[in-house]
GULUM-833888 format. One line per 4 residues: their letters; for each residue x, y, z of C-alpha. Coordinates in nm, 2 decimals. Each point is the difference from the previous one (the first is absolute). Layout:
BEGIN
A = X/Y/Z  ...
***
This chain:
BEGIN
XXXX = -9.34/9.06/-4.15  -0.19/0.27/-0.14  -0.36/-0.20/0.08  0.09/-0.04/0.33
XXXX = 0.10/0.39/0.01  -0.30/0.10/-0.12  -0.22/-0.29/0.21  0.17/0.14/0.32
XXXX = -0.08/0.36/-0.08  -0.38/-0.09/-0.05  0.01/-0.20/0.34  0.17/0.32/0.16
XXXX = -0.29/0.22/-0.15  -0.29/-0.24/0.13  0.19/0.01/0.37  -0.04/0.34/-0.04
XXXX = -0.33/0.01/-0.09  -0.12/-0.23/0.26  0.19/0.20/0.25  -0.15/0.32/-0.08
XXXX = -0.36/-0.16/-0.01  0.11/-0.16/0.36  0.08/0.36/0.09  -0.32/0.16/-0.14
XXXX = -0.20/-0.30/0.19  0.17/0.13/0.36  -0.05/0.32/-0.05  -0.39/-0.07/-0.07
XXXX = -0.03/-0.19/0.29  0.20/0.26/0.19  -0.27/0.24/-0.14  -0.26/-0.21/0.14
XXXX = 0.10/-0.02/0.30  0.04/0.36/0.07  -0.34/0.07/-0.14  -0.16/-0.25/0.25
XXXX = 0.19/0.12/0.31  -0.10/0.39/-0.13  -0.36/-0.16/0.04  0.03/-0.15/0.29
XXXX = 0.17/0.32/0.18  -0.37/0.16/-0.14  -0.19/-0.28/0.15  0.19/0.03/0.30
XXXX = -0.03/0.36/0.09  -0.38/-0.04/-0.13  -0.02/-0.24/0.33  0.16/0.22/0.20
XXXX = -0.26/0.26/-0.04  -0.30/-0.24/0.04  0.16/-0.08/0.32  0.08/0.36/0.12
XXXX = -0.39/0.06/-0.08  -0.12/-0.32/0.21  0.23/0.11/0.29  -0.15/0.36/-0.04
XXXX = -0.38/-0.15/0.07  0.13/-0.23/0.23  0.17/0.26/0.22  -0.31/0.20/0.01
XXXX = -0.22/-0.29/0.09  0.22/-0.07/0.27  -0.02/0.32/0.14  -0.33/0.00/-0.02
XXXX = -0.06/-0.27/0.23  0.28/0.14/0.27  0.29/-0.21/-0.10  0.24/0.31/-0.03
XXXX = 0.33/-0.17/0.04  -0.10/-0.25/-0.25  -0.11/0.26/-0.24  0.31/0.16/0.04
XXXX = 0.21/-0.33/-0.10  -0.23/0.01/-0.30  0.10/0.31/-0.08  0.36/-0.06/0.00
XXXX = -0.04/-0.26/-0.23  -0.21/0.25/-0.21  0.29/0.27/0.00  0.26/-0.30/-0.15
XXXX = -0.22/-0.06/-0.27  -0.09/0.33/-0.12  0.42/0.07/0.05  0.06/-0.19/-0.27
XXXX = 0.34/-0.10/0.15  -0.05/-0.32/0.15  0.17/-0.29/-0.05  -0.13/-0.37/-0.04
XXXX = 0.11/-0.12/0.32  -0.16/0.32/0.16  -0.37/-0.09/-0.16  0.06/-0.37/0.12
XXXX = 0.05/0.11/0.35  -0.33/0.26/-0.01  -0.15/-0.32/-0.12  0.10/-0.23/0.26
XXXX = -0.09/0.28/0.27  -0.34/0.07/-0.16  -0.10/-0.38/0.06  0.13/-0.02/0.31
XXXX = -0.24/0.33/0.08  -0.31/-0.15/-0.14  0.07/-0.32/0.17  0.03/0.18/0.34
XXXX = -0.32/0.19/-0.05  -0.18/-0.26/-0.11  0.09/-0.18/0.37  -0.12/0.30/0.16
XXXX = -0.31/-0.03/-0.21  -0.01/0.29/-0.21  -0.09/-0.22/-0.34  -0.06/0.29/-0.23
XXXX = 0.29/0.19/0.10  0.24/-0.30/-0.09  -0.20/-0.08/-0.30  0.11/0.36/-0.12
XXXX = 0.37/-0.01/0.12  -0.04/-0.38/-0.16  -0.06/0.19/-0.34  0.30/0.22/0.02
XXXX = 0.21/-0.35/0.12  -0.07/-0.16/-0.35  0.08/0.28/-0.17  0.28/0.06/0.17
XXXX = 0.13/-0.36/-0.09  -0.09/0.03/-0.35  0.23/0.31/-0.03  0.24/-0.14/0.17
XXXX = 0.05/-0.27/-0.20  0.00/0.22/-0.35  0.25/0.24/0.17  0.23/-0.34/0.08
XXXX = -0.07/-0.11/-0.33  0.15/0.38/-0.13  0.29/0.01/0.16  0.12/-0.32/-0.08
XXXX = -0.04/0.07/-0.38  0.15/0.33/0.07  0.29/-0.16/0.14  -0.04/-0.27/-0.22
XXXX = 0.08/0.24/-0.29  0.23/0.21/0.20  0.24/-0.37/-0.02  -0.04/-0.01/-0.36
XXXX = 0.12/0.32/-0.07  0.31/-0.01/0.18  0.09/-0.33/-0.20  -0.10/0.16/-0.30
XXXX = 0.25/0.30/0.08  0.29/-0.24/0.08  -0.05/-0.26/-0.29  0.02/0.32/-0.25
XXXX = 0.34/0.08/0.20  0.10/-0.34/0.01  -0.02/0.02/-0.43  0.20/0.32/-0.03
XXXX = 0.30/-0.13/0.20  0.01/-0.31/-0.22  -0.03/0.17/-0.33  0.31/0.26/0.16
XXXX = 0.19/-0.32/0.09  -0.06/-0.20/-0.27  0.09/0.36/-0.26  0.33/0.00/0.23
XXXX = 0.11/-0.35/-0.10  -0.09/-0.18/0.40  -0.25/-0.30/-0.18  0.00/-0.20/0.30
XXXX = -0.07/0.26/0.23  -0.27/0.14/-0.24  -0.18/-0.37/0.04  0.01/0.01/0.37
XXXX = -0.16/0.33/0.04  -0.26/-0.16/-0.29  -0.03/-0.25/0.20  -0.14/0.18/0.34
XXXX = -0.22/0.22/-0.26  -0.12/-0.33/-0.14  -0.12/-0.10/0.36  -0.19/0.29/0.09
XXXX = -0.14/0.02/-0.32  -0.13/-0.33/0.05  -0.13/0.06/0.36  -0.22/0.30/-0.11
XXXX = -0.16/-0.23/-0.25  -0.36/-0.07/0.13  -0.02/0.06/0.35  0.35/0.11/0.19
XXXX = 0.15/-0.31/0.16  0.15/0.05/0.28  0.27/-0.30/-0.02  0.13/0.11/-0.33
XXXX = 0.06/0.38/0.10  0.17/-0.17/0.28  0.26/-0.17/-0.27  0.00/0.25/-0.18
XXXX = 0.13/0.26/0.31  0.28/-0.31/0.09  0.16/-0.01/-0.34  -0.04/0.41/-0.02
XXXX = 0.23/-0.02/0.25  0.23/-0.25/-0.13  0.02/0.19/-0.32  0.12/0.30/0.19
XXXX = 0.22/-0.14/0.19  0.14/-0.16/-0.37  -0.02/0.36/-0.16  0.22/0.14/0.31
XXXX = 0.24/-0.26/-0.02  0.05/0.05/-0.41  0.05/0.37/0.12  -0.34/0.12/-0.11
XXXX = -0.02/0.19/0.24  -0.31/0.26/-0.16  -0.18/-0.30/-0.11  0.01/-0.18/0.32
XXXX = -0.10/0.32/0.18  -0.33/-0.03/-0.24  -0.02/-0.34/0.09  -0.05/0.12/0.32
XXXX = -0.26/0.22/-0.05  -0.21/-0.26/-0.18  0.07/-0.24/0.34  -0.15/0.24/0.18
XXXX = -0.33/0.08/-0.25  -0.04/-0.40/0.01  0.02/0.03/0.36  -0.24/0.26/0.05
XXXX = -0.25/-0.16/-0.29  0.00/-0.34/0.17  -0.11/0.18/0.36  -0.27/0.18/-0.21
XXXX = -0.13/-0.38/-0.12  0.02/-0.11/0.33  -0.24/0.29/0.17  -0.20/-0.08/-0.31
XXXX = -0.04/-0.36/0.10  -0.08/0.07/0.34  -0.25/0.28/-0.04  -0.13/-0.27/-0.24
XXXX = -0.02/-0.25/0.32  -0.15/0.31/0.25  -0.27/0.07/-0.30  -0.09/-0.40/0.03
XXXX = 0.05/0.00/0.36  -0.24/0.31/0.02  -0.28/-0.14/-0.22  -0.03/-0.32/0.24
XXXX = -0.04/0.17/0.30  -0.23/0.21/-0.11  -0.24/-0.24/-0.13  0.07/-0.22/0.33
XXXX = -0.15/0.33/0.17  -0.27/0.05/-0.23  -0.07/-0.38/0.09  0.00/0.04/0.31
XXXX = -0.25/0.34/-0.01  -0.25/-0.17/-0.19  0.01/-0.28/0.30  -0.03/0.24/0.27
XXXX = -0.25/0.18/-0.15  -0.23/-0.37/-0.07  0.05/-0.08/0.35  -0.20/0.32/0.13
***
């Protein structure tokens, strides 16, 4: 009895160390990944200025050959960049209008006007892209944080239960910790935080029915965090798809320049 007392107390001490060495892995990675979005959010407003600049040239070529209300739309695009406000979506739309302005001149024949507006196009797409890229590991991280918040709730009302002599209803709230806690491993999947919100809610409807009433008003809370956390991933993983979406078309117009400009 006493080997198996003293076996189980070395396996309890290796699960610990294998969950603390679990733990310092996720946090590394989490580490990681916030140094590489830091970089990119450098990279990106480095584009942003080498696009402002091309639009600045660009502007003052076009005025230079009489195209005023072109040089104006330029211009606007200009004052976005150098605002330092704009949001992915916003660059992808300057981009799509800078395209369609190059292809128009290049119709009217004015070739080295739309090779210049051209320039400012790719550019344009190329921050675009970067800024989509941003914001989806912005909200990306803005998800994880939330299910960070509610997991570390989620553990204090088990330990209180579990000190107060409610076992059973200490496992259940374990259990919804466990999920979430599983979901944020790797990359946030959507499904499981998706569970994970359905048997929140089940465990605080259980907690009100015991007469928990405090408990279940926390459970609550962490409902709506996992809520709000789950819409975060899903903006992620659509400003993913718009930062795809973006690169495609602009190398589809890029295409299409080059072609336009051979045919001359």
């Amino acid at each position: 009895m006493l080997f198996r007392s003293e076996e189980a107390a070395k396996m309890d001490a290796m699960v610990e160390k294998l969950e603390g060495a679990q733990k310092a892995h996720e946090e590394a990675e989490e580490l990681k990944k916030d140094a590489e979005l830091k970089k990119a959010e450098g990279e990106t407003a480095k584009q942003a200025a080498e696009a402002a600049k091309a639009a600045d040239e660009c502007a003052g070529a076009l005025e230079k050959g009489g195209l005023v209300e072109e040089a104006k739309e330029v211009k606007e695009w200009q004052g976005m960049l150098e605002g330092g406000e704009e949001s992915g979506a916003d660059l992808a739309q300057a981009a799509t209008s800078a395209h369609e302005l190059a292809s128009k001149l290049r119709s009217e024949g004015k070739d080295a006007e739309a090779e210049e507006v051209e320039k400012v196009a790719q550019l344009l797409d190329g921050a675009a892209e970067s800024k989509l890229e941003v914001e989806a590991g912005q909200k990306e991280k803005e998800s994880k944080a939330g299910m960070k918040e509610a997991a570390a709730e989620g553990h204090a009302m088990a330990d209180k239960l579990r000190e107060e002599g409610d076992g059973e209803l200490a496992d259940m709230v374990d259990n919804v910790v466990e999920e979430v806690e599983h979901a944020l491993a790797g990359e946030v999947d959507g499904e499981e935080v998706e569970h994970a919100i359905s048997d929140a809610k089940a465990a605080a409807e259980k907690l009100r029915a015991e007469g928990k009433e405090e408990e279940a008003a926390k459970m609550d809370a962490m409902v709506a965090k996992l809520e709000i956390s789950l819409h975060a991933h899903e903006e992620a993983e659509e400003l993913k798809k718009d930062a795809e979406l973006k690169k495609a078309e602009g190398e589809t117009a890029k295409q299409a320049a080059e072609a336009a400009k051979a045919a001359d």
